[in-house]
C-alpha positions in Angstrom: 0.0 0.0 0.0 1.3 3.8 -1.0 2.5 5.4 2.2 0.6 8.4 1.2 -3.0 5.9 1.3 -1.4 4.5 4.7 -0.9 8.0 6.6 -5.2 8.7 6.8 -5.7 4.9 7.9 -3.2 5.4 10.7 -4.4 8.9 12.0 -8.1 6.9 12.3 -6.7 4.2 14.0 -4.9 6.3 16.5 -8.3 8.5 17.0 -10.1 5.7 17.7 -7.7 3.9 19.8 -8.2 7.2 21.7 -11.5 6.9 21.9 -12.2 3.7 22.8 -9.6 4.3 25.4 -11.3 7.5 27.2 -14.9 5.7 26.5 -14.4 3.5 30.3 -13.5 6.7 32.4 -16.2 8.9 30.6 -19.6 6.6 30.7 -20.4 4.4 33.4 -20.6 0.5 33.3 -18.5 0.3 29.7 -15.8 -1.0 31.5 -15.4 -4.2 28.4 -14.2 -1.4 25.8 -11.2 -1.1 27.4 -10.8 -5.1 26.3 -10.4 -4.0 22.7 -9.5 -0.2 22.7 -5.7 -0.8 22.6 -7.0 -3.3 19.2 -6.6 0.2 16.6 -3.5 1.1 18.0 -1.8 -2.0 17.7 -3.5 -2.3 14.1 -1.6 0.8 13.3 1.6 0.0 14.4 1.2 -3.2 12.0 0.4 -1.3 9.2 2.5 1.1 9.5 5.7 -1.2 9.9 4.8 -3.1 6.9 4.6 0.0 4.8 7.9 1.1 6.0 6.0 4.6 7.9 9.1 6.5 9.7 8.2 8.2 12.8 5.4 7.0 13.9 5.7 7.7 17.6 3.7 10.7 15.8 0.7 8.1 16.0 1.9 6.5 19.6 1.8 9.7 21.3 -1.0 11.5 19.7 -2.9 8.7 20.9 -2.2 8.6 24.4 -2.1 12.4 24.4 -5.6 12.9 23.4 -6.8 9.5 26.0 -5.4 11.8 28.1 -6.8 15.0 27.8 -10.6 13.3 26.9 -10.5 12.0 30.5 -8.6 14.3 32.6 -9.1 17.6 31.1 -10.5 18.7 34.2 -7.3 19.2 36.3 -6.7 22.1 34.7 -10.1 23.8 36.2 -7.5 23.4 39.5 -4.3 24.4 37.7 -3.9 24.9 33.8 -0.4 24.5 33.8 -0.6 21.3 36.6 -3.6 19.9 34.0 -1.3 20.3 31.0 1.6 18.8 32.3 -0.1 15.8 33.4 -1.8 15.2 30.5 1.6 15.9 28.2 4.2 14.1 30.9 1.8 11.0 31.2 1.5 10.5 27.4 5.1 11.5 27.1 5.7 8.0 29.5 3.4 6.0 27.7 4.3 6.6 24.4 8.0 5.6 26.0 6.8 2.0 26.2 5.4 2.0 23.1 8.8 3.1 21.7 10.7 0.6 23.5 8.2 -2.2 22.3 9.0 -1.1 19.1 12.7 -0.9 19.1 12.3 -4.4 20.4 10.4 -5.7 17.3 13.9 -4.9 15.7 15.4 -7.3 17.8 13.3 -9.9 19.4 10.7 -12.0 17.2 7.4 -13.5 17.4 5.4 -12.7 20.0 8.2 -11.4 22.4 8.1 -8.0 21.9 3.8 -8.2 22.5 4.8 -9.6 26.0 7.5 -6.6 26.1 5.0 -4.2 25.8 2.2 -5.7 28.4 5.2 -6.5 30.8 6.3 -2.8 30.8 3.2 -1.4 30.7 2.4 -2.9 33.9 5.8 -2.8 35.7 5.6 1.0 34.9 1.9 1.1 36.5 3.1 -0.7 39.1 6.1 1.8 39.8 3.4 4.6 39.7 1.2 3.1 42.6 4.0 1.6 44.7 7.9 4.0 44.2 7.7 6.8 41.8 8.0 10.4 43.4 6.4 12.3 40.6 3.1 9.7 40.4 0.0 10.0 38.9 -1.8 6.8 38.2 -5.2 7.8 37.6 -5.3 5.9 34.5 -4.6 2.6 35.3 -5.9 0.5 33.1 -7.4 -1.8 35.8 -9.3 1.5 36.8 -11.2 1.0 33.7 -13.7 -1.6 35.5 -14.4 1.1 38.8 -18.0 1.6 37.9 -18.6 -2.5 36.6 -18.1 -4.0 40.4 -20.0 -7.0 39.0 -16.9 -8.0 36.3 -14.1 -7.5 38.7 -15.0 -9.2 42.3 -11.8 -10.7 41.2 -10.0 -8.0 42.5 -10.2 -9.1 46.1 -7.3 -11.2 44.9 -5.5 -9.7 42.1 -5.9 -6.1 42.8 -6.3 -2.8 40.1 -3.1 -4.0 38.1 -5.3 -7.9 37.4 -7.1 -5.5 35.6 -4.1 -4.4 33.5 -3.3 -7.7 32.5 -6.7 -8.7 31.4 -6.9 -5.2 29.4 -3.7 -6.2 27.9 -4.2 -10.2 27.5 -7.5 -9.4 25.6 -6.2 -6.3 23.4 -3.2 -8.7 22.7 -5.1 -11.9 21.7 -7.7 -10.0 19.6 -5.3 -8.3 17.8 -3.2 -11.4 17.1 -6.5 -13.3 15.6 -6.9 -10.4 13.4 -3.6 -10.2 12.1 -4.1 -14.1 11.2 -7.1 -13.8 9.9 -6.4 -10.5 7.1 -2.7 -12.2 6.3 -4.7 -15.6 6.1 -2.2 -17.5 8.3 -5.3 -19.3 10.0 -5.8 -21.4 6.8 -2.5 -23.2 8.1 -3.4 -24.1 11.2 -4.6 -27.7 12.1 -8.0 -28.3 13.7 -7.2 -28.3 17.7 -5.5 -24.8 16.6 -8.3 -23.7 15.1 -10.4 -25.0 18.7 -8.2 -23.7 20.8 -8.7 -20.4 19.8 -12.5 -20.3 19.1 -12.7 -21.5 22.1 -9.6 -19.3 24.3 -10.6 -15.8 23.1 -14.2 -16.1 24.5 -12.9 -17.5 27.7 -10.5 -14.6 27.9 -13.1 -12.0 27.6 -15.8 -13.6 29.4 -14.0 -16.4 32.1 -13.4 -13.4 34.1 -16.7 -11.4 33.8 -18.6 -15.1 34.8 -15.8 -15.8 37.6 -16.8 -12.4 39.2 -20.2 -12.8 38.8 -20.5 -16.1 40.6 -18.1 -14.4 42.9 -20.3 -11.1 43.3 -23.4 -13.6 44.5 -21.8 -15.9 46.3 -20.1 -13.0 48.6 -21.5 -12.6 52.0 -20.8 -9.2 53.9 -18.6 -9.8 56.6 -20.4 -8.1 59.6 -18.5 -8.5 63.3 -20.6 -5.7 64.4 -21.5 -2.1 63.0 -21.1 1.5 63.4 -23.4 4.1 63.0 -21.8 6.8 60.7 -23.2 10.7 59.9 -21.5 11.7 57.1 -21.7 16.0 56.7 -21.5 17.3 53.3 -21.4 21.4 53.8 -21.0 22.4 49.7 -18.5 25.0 50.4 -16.6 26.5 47.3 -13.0 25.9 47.5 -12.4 29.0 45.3 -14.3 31.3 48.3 -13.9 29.2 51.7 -11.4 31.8 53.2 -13.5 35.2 51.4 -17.2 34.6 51.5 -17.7 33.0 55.0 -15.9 32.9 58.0 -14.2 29.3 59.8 -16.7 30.3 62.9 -19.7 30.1 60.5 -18.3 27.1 58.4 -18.4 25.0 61.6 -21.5 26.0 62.6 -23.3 24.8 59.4 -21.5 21.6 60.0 -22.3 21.1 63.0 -26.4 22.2 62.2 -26.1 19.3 59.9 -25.1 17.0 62.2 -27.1 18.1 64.9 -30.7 17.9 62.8 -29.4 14.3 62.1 -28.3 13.4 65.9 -32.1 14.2 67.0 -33.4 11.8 65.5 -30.6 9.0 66.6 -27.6 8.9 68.1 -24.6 7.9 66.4 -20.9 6.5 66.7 -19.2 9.0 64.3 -19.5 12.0 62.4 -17.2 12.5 59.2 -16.3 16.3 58.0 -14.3 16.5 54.6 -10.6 17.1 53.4 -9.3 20.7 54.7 -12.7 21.6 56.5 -10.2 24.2 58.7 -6.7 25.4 58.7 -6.8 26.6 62.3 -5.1 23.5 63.8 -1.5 23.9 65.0 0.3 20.3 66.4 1.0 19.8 69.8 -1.7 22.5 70.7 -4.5 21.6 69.4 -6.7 22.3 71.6 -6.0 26.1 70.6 -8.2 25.8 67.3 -11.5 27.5 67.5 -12.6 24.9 65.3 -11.5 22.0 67.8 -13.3 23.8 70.7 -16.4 24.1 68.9 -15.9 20.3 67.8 -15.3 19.2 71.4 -18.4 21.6 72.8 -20.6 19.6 70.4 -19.2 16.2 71.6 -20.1 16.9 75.5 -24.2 17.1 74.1 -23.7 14.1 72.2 -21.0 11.9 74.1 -21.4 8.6 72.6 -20.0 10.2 69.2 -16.9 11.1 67.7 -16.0 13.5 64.7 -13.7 12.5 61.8 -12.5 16.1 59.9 -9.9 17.3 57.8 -7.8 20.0 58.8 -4.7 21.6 57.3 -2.4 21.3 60.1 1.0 23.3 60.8 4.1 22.2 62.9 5.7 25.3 64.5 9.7 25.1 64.9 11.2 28.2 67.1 14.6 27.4 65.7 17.4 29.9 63.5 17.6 27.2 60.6 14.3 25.1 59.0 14.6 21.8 60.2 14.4 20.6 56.9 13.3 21.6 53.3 9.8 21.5 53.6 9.6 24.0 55.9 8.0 28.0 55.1 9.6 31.0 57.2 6.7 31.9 59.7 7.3 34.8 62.2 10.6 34.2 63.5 10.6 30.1 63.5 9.5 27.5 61.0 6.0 26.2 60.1 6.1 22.9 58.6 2.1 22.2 56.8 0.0 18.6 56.8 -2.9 17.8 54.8 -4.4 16.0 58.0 -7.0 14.1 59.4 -8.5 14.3 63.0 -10.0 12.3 65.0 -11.6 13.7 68.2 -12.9 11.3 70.4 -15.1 11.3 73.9 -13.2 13.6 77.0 -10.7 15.3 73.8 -8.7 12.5 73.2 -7.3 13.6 69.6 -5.8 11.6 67.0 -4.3 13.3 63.9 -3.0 11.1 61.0 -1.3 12.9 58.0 -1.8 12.3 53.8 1.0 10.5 53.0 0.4 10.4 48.4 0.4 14.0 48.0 -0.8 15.6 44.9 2.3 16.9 43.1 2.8 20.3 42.4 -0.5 21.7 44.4 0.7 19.4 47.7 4.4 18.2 46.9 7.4 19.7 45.8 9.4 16.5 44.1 12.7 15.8 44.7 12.9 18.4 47.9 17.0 18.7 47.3 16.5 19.9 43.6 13.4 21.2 43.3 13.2 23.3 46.7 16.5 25.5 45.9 15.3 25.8 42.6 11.5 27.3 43.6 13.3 29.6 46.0 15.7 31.4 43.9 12.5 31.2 41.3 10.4 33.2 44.1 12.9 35.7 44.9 13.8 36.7 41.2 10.2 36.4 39.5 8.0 36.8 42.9 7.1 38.4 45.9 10.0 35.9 48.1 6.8 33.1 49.1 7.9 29.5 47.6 5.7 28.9 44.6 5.8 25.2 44.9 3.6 23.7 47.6 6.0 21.9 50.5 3.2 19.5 52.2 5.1 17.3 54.4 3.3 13.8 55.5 3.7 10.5 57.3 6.1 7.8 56.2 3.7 5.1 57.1 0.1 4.7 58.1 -1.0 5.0 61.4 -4.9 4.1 62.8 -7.7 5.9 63.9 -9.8 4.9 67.3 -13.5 5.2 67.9 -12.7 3.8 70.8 -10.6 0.6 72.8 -11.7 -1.8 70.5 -12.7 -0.3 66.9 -10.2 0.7 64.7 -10.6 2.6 61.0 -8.2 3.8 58.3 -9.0 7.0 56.6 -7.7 7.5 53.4 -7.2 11.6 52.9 -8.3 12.2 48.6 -6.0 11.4 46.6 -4.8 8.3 48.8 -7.9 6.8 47.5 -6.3 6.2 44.7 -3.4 3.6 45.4 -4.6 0.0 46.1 -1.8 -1.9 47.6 -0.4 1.5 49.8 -4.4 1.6 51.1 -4.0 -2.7 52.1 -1.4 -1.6 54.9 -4.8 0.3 56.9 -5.9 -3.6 57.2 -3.0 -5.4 57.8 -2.5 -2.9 60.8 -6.5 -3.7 61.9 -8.4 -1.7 60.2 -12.2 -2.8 60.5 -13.5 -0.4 58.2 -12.4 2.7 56.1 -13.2 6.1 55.9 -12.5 8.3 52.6 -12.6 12.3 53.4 -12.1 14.6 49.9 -12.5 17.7 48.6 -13.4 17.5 44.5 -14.4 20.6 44.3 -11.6 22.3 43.0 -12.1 20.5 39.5 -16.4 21.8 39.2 -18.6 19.1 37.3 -16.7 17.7 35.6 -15.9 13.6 35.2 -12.3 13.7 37.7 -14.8 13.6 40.7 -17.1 11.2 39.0 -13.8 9.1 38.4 -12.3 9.7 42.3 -16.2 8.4 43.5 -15.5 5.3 42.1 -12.1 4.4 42.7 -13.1 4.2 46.0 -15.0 1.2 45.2 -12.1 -0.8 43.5 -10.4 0.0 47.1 -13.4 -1.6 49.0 -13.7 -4.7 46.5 -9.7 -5.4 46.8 -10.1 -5.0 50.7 -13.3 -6.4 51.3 -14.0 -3.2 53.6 -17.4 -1.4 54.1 -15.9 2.5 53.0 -17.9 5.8 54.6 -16.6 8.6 51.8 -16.9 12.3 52.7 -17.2 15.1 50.2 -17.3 18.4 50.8 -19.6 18.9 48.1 -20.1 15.9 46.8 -20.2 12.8 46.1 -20.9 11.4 49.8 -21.7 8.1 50.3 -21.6 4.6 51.6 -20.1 1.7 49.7 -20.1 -2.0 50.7 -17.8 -4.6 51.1 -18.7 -5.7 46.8 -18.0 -2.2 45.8 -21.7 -1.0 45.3 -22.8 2.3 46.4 -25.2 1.6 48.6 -26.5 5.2 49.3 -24.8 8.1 48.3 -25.9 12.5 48.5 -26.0 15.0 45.2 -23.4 16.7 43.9 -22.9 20.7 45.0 -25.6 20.8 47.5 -25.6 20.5 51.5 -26.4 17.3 52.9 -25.8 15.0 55.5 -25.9 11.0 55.5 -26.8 8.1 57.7 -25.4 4.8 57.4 -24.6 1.4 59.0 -21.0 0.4 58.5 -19.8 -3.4 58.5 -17.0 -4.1 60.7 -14.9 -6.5 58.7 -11.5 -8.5 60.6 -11.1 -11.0 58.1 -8.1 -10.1 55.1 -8.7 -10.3 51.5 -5.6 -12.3 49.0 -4.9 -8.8 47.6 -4.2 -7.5 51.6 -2.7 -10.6 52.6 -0.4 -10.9 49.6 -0.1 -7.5 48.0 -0.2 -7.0 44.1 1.3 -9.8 42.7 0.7 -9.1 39.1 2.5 -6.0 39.5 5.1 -7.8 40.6 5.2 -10.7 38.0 4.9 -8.6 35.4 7.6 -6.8 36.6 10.1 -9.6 36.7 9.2 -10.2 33.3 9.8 -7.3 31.9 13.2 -6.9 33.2 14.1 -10.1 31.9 13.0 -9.4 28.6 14.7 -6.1 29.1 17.4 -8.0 29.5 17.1 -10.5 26.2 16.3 -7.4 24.2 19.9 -5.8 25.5 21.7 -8.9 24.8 20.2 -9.2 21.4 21.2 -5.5 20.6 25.0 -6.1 22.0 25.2 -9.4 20.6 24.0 -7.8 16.8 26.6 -5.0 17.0 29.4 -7.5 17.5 
């Protein structure tokens, strides 16, 4: 075929791989798209290697660009130049691994370089949710199934990245059994061949769905007692919390909400969202206005205890910062937290920090490059105040108490996000989970749509009843299957009543992390390390 007839076929190919791609993050329940949306791509790549096309990481990354900005546009309601980066840098690491897979078909034949590519694709996933500083996982391709709980009960076992491979298993397999069937290399093959895959690519695309499925039913929710949770959702805009209405007031419509609900029964634990005040300093907390009013409220209802979000500051009196993370404040130090608070019956506080902070609006990367750098920035093209945020957080998880005998994780936003990181609030006893976010920031748009239901991949993979607190929305409660079993509206005031499971018993994904990550891993540095032989051993 003329390479100027090839060059149209390829740009459709790449739009629709882009497409197909976005369709799973954009509608609900078409999580099975994702099983052939890779299909075009791959198509192209085929075609455009047999016609001798130069340059076609044109195609590659044009493709993953565009996945990108159909489904996470959004961040850039928060931060154009955050939203733009992500969408650039991400396709920028994607279309890597595409350029590595084909650098390999130069060097490795058959079907190796196919396993190259799904390896690395899943490795680099893996490095996203597990070591990378600079991480933005979002699209996972095992997030694809968040709002089809019914396909992927399997996850209990295999985690988000099982979903990877099965993307990648089915792209790979369809794509083959086209490639056979246009070059007509399926003529040749014998009659158990010929079975074998009539009967292997259905299995592949379905086994799972009917696997979870029987799963899904035959799951019994794990109850070793319950707890009665009010969540609050008090709708206040992000872009005029500190302008239009005072912290005093703020609290007060909280507490009205919770307070209208605790009238008509009592319950175990009241949930406020991410950042609901910034008044809380450590070590005196009992300073904050908003902690007063908090612990006033509590000595009316005593059997209850609030969850809210606060960022928190650590105050350092020293001459030096005791260590890069640190702003100037007065004539010390302050050292900020995205946090969450527990304060429980006669004060007793409990304050956990976000430990996966949002790069950029949260984390400043690489504190020894990155920190100099944004300070010699501020002071030449600023007003001196870092431009980088420098939130500092905990270097493992710690619990929260209702009381003696009950504890719960809570997983601040974007920790939401990061399966195996959110299986070390079980293995340290969690009994149930509690999500506090502010999605806001990003209007009404899909990204909140998309964080809403991450939260049930977390709850499927844990088997953990999950309480989730927006500040404007979407609240809700979600079961140990992953279904949302009540949830509020989006950008309105509400507040929510719910039963929550107490659960003691560990999921194969808690007990045994993500082994699929971790397979595929191995296996792609192994073929990393064929592929480098091959190229030495060609040179020679």
């Amino acid at each position: 075929m003329e390479k100027k007839k090839v060059i149209p076929a390829l740009w459709g190919l790449s739009i629709t791989s882009a497409i197909l791609l976005s369709v799973p993050w954009l509608i609900p329940h078409t999580g099975v798209v994702a099983l052939v949306a890779l299909v075009p791509l791959l198509c192209a790549d085929f075609i455009a290697s047999g016609a001798g096309i130069r340059h076609f990481w044109r195609w590659h990354y044009f493709t993953f660009v565009a996945w990108n900005a159909l489904t996470t546009f959004w961040v850039c309601n928060a931060t154009i130049g955050g939203g733009i980066f992500a969408v650039l840098a991400n396709a920028l690491q994607m279309s890597l691994i595409f350029g590595l897979f084909r650098l390999s078909k130069k060097h490795l034949s058959g079907v190796l370089p196919y396993i190259l590519l799904a390896a690395a694709w899943i490795a680099w996933e893996r490095w996203y949710l597990v070591s990378a500083e600079i991480s933005w996982p979002w699209l996972v391709l095992g997030n694809a199934f968040a709002t089809t709980v019914k396909d992927i009960q399997w996850y209990s076992v295999t985690g988000t990245l099982g979903g990877s491979l099965w993307v990648w298993s089915s792209n790979l397999v369809i794509f083959g059994l086209l490639v056979s069937i246009a070059g007509g290399w399926w003529k040749t093959w014998n009659a158990k061949a010929r079975t074998a895959a009539a009967i292997g690519l259905p299995l592949l695309v379905v086994g799972p769905i009917i696997c979870s499925t029987i799963m899904y039913y035959a799951y019994l929710e794990q109850s070793e007692g319950k707890v009665e949770v009010v969540i609050g959702q008090p709708n206040l805009d992000p872009y005029k919390k500190f302008t239009s209405m005072t912290q005093d007031r703020q609290t007060a419509l909280l507490l009205d909400l919770y307070k209208s609900e605790l009238e008509k029964a009592p319950a175990d634990l009241l949930v406020a969202p991410e950042t609901f005040c910034s008044d809380v300093i450590l070590g005196s907390e009992q300073t904050s206005p908003t902690w007063q009013a908090f612990n006033g409220f509590l000595k009316d209802y005593p059997e209850s205890g609030i969850l809210f979000g606060a960022a928190t500051n650590e105050l350092f009196t020293t001459r030096s910062a005791p260590d890069l993370l640190c702003y100037p404040w007065g004539n010390g130090w302050r050292k900020p937290h995205n946090s969450a608070v527990m304060l429980g019956q006669n004060g007793r506080t409990e304050i956990f920090h976000k430990s996966k902070l949002v790069v950029g609006t949260e984390l400043t990367p690489y504190p020894k490059v990155f920190v100099p750098l944004d300070n010699w920035l501020s002071r030449t093209f600023g007003d001196g105040r870092p431009m980088m945020a420098r939130d500092s957080g905990q270097d493992h998880i710690t619990l929260l108490h209702l009381d003696d005998s009950t504890a719960f994780g809570c997983a601040v936003c974007y920790e939401s996000v990061y399966g195996e990181y959110c299986t070390d609030y079980v293995r340290r006893g969690a009994t149930f989970l509690a999500v506090i976010t502010n999605d806001s920031w990003w209007g009404n748009t899909p990204g909140y749509r998309q964080h809403l239901s991450y939260s049930s991949l977390r709850a499927i993979e844990l088997r953990r009843d999950i309480a989730r607190c927006g500040n404007s929305g979407i609240s809700c409660f979600i079961d140990q299957r992953g279904n949302i079993v009540e949830q509020g509206p989006w950008w309105e005031e509400a507040v929510l009543r719910g039963s929550v499971n107490l659960n003691t018993r560990q999921s194969f994904f808690t007990r045994h992390g993500d082994i699929a990550g971790r397979v595929s891993t191995l296996v792609f540095l192994l073929m990393l390390a064929l592929l480098l032989v091959r190229m030495l051993a060609r040179k020679k």
